[in-house]
N, CA and C of each residue as an Amber inpcrd file, in Angstrom:
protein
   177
 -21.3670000 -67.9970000   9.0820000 -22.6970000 -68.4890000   8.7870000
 -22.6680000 -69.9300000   8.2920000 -21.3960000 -70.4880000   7.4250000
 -21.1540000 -71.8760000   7.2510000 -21.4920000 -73.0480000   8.1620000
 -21.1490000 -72.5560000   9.5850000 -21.2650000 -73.4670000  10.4890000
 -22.5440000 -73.3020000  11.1920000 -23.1310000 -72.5630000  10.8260000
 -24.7570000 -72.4500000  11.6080000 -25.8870000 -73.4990000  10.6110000
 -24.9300000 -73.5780000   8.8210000 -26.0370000 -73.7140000   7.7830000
 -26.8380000 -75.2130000   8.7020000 -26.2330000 -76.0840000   9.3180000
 -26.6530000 -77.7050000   8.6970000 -27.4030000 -77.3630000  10.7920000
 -27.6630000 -76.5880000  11.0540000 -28.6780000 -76.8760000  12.5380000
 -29.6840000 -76.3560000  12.2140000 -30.6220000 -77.1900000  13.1130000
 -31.7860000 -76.5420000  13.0010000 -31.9580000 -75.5130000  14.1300000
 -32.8610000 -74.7940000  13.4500000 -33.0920000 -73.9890000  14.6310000
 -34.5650000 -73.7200000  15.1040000 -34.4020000 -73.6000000  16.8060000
 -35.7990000 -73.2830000  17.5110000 -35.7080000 -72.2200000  18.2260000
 -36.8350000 -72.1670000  18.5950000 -36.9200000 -70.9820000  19.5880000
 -36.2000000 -70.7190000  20.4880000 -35.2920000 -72.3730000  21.1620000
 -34.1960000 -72.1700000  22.3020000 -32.8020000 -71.4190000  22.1770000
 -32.5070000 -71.7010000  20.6300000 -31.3610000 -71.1960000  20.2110000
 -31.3790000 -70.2660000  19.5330000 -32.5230000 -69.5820000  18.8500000
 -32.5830000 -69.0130000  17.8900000 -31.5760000 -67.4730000  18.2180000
 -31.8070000 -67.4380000  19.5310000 -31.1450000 -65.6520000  19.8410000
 -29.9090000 -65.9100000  20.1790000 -29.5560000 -67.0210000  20.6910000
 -28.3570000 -67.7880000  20.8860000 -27.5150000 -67.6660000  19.7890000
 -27.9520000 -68.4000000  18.4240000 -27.4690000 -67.9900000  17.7380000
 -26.9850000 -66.5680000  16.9350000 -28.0080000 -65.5210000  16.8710000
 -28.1170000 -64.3930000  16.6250000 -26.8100000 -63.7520000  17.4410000
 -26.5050000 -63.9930000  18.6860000 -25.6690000 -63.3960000  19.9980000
 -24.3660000 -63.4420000  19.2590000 -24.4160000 -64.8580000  18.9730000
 -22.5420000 -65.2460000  18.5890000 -22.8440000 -64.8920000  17.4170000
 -23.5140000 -64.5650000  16.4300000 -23.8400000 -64.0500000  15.2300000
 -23.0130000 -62.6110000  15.4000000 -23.8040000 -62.0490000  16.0740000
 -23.3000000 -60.2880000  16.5850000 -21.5110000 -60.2590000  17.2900000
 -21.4990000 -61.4410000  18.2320000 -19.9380000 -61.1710000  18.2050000
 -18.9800000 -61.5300000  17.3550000 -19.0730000 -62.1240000  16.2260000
 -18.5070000 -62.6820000  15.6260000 -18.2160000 -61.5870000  14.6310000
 -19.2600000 -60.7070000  14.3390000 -18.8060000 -59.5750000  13.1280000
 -18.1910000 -58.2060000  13.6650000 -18.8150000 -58.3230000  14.8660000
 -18.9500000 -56.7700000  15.8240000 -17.2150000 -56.2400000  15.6810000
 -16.3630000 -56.7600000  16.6720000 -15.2260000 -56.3370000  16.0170000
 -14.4900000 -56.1110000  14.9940000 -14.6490000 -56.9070000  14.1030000
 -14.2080000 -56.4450000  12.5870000 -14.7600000 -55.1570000  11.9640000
 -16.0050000 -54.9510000  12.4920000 -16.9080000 -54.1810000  11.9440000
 -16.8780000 -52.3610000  12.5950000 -16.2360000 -52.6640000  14.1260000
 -15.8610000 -51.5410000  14.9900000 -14.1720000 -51.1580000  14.3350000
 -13.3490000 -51.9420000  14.3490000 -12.2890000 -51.3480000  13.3550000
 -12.2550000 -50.8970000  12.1580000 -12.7650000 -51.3840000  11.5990000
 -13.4010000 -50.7600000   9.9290000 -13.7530000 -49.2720000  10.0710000
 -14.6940000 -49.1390000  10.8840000 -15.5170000 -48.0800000  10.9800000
 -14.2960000 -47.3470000  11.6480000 -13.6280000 -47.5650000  12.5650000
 -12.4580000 -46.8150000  13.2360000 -11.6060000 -46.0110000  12.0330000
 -10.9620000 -47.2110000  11.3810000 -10.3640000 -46.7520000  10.2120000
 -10.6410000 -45.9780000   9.3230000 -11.7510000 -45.6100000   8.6780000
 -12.4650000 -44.8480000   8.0780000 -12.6530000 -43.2070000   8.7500000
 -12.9890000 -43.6470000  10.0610000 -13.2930000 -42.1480000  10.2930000
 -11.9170000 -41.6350000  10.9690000 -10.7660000 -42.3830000  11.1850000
  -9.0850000 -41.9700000  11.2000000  -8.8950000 -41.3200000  10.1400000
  -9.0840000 -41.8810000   8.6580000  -8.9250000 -41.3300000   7.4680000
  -9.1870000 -40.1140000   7.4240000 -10.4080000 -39.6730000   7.2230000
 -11.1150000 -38.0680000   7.2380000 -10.6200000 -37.6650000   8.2490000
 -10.3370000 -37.3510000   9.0280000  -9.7340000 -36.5610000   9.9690000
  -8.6950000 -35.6480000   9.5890000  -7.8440000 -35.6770000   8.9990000
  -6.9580000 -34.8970000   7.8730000  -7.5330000 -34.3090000   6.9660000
  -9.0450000 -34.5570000   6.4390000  -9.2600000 -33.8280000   5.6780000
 -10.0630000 -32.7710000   6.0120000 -10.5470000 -33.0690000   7.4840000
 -11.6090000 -32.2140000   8.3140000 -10.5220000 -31.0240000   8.9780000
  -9.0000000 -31.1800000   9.1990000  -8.2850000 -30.2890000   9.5780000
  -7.5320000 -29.3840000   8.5040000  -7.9560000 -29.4950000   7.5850000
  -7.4800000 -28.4910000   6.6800000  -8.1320000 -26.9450000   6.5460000
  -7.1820000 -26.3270000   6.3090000  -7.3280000 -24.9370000   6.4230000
  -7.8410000 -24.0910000   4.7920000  -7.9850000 -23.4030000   4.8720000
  -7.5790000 -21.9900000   4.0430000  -8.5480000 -22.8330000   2.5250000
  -7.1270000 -22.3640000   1.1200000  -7.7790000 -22.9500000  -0.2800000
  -7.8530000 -24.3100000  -0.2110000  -7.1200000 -25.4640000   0.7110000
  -7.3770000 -26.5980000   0.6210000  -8.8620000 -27.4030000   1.1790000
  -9.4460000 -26.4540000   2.3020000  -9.8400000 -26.6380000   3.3240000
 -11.7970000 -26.2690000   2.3790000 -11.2980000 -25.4560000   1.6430000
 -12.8320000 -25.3550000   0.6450000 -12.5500000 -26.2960000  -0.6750000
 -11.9280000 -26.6370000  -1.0440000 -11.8880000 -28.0680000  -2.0460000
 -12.5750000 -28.9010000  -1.4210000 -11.9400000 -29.5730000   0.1230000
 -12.3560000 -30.6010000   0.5150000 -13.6010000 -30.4570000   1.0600000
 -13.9480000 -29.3580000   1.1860000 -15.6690000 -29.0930000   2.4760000
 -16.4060000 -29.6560000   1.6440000 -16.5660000 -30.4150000   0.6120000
 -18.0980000 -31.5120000   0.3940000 -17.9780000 -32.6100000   1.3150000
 -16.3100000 -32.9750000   1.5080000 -16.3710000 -34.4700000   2.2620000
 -17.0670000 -34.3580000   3.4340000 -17.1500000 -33.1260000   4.0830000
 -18.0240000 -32.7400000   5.4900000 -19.1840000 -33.2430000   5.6670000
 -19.8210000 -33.4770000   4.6940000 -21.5470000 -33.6610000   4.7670000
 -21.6730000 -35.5950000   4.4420000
């Protein structure tokens, strides 16, 4: 966003900007989210007495 501060903006660029706005976070933001739901996955395969400790993380 540093390098967007000092333009102005119009109607020509405005979505222009928004575009490279969206690619610029989108991947960081799709691994994150990857990582996270890698995590729980171990806790969603648990069985038996472990498997009812963890069943709040479900919801």
């Amino acid at each position: 966003h540093k390098h967007y501060e000092n333009e102005m903006i119009t109607d020509e660029n405005r979505w222009d900007m928004i575009l490279q706005s969206a690619l610029q976070v989108g991947p960081p933001l799709f691994f994150s989210l990857l990582i996270i739901t890698l995590s729980f996955l171990p806790v969603f395969a648990l069985q038996a007495q472990e498997g009812r400790l963890f069943s709040t993380c479900d919801y």
